[in-house]
N, C-alpha and C positions, 0 to 999 in steps of 0.2 A: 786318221781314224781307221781306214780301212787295212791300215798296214797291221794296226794295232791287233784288230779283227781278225783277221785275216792268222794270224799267227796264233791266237789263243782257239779259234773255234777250226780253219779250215772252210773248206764246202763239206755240208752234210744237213742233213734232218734238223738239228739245233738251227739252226741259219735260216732253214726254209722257212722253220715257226716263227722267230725275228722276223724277218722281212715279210712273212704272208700277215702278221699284227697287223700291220702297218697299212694294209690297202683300204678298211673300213675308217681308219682313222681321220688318213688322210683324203677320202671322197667326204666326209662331214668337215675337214676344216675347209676343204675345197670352196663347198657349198656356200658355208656362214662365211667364212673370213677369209679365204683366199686370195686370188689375185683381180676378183669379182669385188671387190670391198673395196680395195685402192682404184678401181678404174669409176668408180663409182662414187664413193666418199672423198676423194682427194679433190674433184672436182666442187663438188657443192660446200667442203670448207671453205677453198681459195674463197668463193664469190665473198662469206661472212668475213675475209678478212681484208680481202679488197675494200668493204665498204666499212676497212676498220673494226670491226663489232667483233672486236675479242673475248668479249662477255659471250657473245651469241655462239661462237665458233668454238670456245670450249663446254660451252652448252652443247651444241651439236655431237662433240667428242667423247665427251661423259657420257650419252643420250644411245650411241654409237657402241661404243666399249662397252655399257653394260647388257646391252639386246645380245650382242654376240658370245656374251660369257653368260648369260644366261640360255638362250637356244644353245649354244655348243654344248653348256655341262646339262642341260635336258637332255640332246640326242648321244651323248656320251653314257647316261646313265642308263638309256634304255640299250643301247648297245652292247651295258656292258651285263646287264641284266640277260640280253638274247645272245651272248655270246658262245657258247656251245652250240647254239642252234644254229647261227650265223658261220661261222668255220664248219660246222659239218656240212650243210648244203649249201651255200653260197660261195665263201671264201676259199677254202680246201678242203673239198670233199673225197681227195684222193690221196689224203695223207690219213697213215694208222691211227687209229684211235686215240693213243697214248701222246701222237705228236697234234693233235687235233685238240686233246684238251692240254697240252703246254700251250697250243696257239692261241687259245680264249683268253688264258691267265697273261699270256703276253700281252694280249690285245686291252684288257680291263688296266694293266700297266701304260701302256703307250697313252689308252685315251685322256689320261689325268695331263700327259704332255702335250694334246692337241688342244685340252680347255686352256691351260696356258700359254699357248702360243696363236690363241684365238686374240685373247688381251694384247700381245706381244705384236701380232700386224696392227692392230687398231694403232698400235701407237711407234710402230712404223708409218703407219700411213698420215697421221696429226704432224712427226717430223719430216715425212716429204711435202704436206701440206705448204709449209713454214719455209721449206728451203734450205731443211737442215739434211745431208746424208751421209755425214762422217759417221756418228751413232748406229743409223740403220743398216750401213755396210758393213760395220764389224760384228754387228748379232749375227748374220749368218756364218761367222768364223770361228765362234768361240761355241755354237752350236756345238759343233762336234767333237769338238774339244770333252764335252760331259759325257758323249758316248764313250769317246778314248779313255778318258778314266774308269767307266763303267766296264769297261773290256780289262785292262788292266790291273784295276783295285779291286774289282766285285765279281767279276766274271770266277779266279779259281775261288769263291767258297758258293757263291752264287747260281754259276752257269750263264749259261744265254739270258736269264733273268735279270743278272749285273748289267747285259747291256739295254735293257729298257728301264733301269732305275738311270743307266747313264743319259739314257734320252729327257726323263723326266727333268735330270738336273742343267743339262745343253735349254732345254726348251727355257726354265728359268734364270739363266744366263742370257739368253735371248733376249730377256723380256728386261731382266733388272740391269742390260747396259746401256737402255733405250731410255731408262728411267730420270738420268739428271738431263737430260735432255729436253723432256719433258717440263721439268721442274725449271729450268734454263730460260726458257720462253713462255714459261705464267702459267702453263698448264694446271688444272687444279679438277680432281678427281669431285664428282658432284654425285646423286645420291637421284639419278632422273631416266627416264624411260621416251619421254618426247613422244610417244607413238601419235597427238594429235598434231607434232607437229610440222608443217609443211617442207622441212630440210630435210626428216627423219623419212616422211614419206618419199619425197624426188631417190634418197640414195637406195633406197628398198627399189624402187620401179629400174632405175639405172642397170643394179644389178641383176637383173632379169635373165637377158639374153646370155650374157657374161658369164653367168653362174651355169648353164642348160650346156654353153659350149666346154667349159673346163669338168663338167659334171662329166662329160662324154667321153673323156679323154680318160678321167681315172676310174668311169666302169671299164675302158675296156683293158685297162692295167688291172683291173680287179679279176676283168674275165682271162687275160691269161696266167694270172695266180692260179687263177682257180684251175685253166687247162693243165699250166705247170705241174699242180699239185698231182696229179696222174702218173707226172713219167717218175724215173730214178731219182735217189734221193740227191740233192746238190741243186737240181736245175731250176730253182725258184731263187735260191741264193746267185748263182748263179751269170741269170738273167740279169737280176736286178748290177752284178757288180759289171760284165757287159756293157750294159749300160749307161751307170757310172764313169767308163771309160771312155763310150762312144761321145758323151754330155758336155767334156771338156774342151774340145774342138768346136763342139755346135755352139756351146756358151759362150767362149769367147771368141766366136767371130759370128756364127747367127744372130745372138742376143744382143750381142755389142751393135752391133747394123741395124739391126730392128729399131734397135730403142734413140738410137743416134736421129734415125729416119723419119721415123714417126712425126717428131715438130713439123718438120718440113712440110712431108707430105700434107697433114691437117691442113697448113699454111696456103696451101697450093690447093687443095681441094677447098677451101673455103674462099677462094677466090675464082674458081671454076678454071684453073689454069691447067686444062689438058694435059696440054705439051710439055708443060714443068713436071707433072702427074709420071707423065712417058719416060720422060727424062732421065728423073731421080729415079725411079724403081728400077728402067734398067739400068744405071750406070750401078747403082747398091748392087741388086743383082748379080752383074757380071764381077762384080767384086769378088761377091761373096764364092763363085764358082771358080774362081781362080783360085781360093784359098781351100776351098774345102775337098777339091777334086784328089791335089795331091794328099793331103790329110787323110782324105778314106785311102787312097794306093796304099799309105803310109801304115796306117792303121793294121791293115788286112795282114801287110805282107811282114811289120815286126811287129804285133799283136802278139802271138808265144812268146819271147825275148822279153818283152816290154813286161808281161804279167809277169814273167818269171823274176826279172829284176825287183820289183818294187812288193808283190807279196808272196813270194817262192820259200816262205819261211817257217819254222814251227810247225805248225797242224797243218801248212798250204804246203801241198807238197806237187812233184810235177803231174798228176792227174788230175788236180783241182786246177791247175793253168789250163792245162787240157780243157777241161770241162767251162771254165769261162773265156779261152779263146773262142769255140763254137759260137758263142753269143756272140761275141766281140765283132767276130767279122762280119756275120751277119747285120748286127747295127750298124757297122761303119759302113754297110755298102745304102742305107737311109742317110748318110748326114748329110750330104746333097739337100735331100732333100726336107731335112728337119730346119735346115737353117735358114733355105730358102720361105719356109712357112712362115717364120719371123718378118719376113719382109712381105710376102701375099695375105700375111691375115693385117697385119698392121695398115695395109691398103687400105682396105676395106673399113679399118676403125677408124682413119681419117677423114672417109666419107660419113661417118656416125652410119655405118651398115652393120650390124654387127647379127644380122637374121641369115644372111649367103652363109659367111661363115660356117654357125650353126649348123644350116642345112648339111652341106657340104663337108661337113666332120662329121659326122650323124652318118652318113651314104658309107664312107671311106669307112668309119668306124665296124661298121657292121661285114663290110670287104675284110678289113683285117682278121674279125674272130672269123669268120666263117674258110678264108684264109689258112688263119691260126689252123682251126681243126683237121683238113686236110691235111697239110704239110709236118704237124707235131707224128702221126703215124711213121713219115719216111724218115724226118727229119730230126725228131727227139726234140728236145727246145729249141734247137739253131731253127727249126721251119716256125716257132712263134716268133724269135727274132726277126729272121725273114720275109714273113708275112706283114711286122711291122715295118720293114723296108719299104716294100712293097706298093702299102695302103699310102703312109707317106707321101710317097713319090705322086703315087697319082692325084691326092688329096692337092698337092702344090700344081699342076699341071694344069687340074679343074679351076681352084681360083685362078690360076692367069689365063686360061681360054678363057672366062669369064669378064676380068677384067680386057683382058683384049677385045673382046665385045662392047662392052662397056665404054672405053677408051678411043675405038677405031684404033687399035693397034697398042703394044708395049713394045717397042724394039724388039719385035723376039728374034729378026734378021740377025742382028746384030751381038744378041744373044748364044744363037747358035752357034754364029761363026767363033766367038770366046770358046765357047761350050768344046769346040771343035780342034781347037788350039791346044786350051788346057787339057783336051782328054790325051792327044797327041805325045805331049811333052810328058803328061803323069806316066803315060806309056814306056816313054824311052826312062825317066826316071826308075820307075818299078824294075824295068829290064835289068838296071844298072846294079841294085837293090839285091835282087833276086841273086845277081851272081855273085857279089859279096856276101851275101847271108850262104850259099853254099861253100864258099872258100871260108865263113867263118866255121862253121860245121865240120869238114875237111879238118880245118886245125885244131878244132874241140874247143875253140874259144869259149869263154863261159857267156853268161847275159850278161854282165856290162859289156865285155868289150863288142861281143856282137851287136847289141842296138846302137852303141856310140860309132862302128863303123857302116852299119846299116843309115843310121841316121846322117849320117856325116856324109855319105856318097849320095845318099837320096837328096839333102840339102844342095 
């Protein structure tokens, strides 16, 4: 998608208006239907169908799906109704005029894709219910698949407009491959609201806390849109692609450990097992630091090469690499710490705490913007990158002095000493890196063969 992207638009003003759409949209599907709904609804179907009652559970589901498609396309209309008011002072207030109402009309675009992908978790969340996850893992694949057409097919008569008609149609591919799935396992669309009933209330109260902590996370990606939207034109595209890059490391080895983890831990917290508690978190832990350590060296030090390779093409040209390596490195020196959060928030959701948390992102959150604002003056965007490093970092450091409290101890002894090892070796690794990325240089090697032997000595 992003390559596709990347080639017909470039970094620029078009791009910042895409991706600044996108932060009102997605704090309203946050709210309703996010990952607050699955922590929440997943549990209190399992119960109606442990005790059998698949009448009742698709009752529940029906009851479920339509609260959400009905509040999402409410706050979607009134959004799309306060939409120039919303991007001028909220969203990007620092973007011209002219790029400020393309941003509305993108956003009035996007939100038709969040009411549809409001439907489209519900009924991800009915098939993890069930124990189905083939379906649910290929809608986020073929997601972006609709933007790639939308860049490709619609973008030359369209503009930047092709790519929010491509998200509209990603988002309903999402939703329609989740669909016989559904049908598969008896599912049966009902025509009900439930609000007096006591399943519909439990998953409302669930989501509470859940929705307040993820709320917090995409105001303060709202708030540096909004800081973004100040500097030069590119760095709200930017960030976001950045990001993008830094996400792929943290997903597949934060996420993956997080969610592997989690049973366990529950398991072990619900039988008041400390020491298993100690145990597991640091052994995941010093996993994860082994793995991520070199990743950020990795990251930092062929980040130019790496962009240049995969979208150095068409409208990306080498000051657009430029301009989203500065982000690049900047996030990759957080992934430590993003993946680690994976495993200190998941702690905590073991013990059914889910109020520390909260706090505790809320403290850090408000570190970041304020952060954010100091450091964008010296830094351009690379200091809102870095300041999200930053907040990170300590954000994971406070849950485990906590849970250390909590626990009489996490391994952190044993922790450091890893910590200590891996920094060591990432050390002599980078060392090795750095001299071959100057000897690729030297020979004018292009970006393939530079990051293949960048990569290849760092491995």
């Amino acid at each position: 998608r992003n390559i596709v992207v990347a080639q017909r638009f470039g970094i620029g003003a078009a791009l910042d208006a895409y991706y600044a759409a996108f932060r009102l949209p997605d704090l309203l599907f946050t709210i309703v239907a996010g990952g607050a709904l699955a922590t929440a609804f997943i549990p209190v179907l399992a119960e109606s169908l442990a005790r059998r009652d698949r009448e009742g559970a698709w009752r529940l589901g029906s009851a479920i799906l339509n609260l959400v498609v009905l509040v999402v396309s409410g706050l979607a209309a009134l959004a799309a109704l306060a939409a120039p008011l919303l991007v001028r002072t909220l969203i990007a207030p620092g973007f011209a005029p002219a790029a400020q109402a393309e941003t509305a009309d993108l956003m009035r675009l996007v939100l038709v894709s969040t009411v549809i992908f409001g439907a489209s978790a519900v009924a991800t969340a009915v098939l993890h219910g069930v124990k189905h996850f083939f379906l649910p893992a290929l809608a986020p694949v073929v997601y972006p698949l609709g933007v790639a057409a939308g860049a490709w097919f619609l973008a030359p008569t369209m503009g930047v407009r092709g790519l929010a008609v491509g998200a509209i149609l990603g988002a309903a591919l999402h939703l329609a491959i989740q669909v016989p799935g559904l049908w598969r396992y008896g599912f049966r669309w009902r025509p009900v609201l439930g609000l007096g009933s006591r399943e519909v209330r439990r998953v409302a109260l669930l989501m509470g806390p859940r929705i307040l902590d993820l709320g917090i996370w995409h105001l303060t990606l709202l708030t540096t849109t909004n800081l973004a939207s100040r500097l030069d034109a590119g760095s709200v595209a930017a960030l976001e692609w950045g990001w993008d890059f830094m996400q792929l490391p943290e997903t597949v080895i934060g996420t993956a450990f997080g969610l592997v983890a989690l049973p366990t831990l529950a398991d072990l917290a619900a039988s008041g097992n400390l020491a298993g508690l100690r145990r597991t978190l640091g052994e995941t832990l010093r996993a994860v630091v082994t793995l991520t350590v070199p990743a950020a060296v990795g990251l930092v030090l062929l980040g130019r090469p790496l962009l240049a390779l995969v979208y150095e093409r068409g409208a990306f040209d080498a000051a657009a690499t430029e301009t989203v390596y500065v982000a690049l490195r900047m996030y990759a020196l957080g992934l430590v710490g993003h993946s680690a959060l994976e495993l200190a928030a998941r702690a905590f959701f073991a013990q059914q705490d889910t109020v520390t948390p909260l706090l505790i992102a809320a403290v850090w959150a408000a570190v970041s913007i304020g952060l954010g604002v100091l450091l964008m003056g010296i830094m351009g965007h690379g200091g809102l990158a870095l300041a999200n490093s930053v907040a990170i970092t300590g954000e994971v450091l406070t849950l485990l002095l906590v849970l250390r409290r909590r626990w009489a101890g996490i391994e952190g002894r044993a922790l450091l000493a890893n910590l200590g090892r891996v920094a060591l070796t990432s050390a002599a690794m980078g060392a090795v890196v750095v001299g071959v990325l100057a000897g690729a240089e030297r020979a004018g090697l292009g970006a393939l063969y530079t990051v293949a032997a960048g990569a290849g000595a760092g491995l």
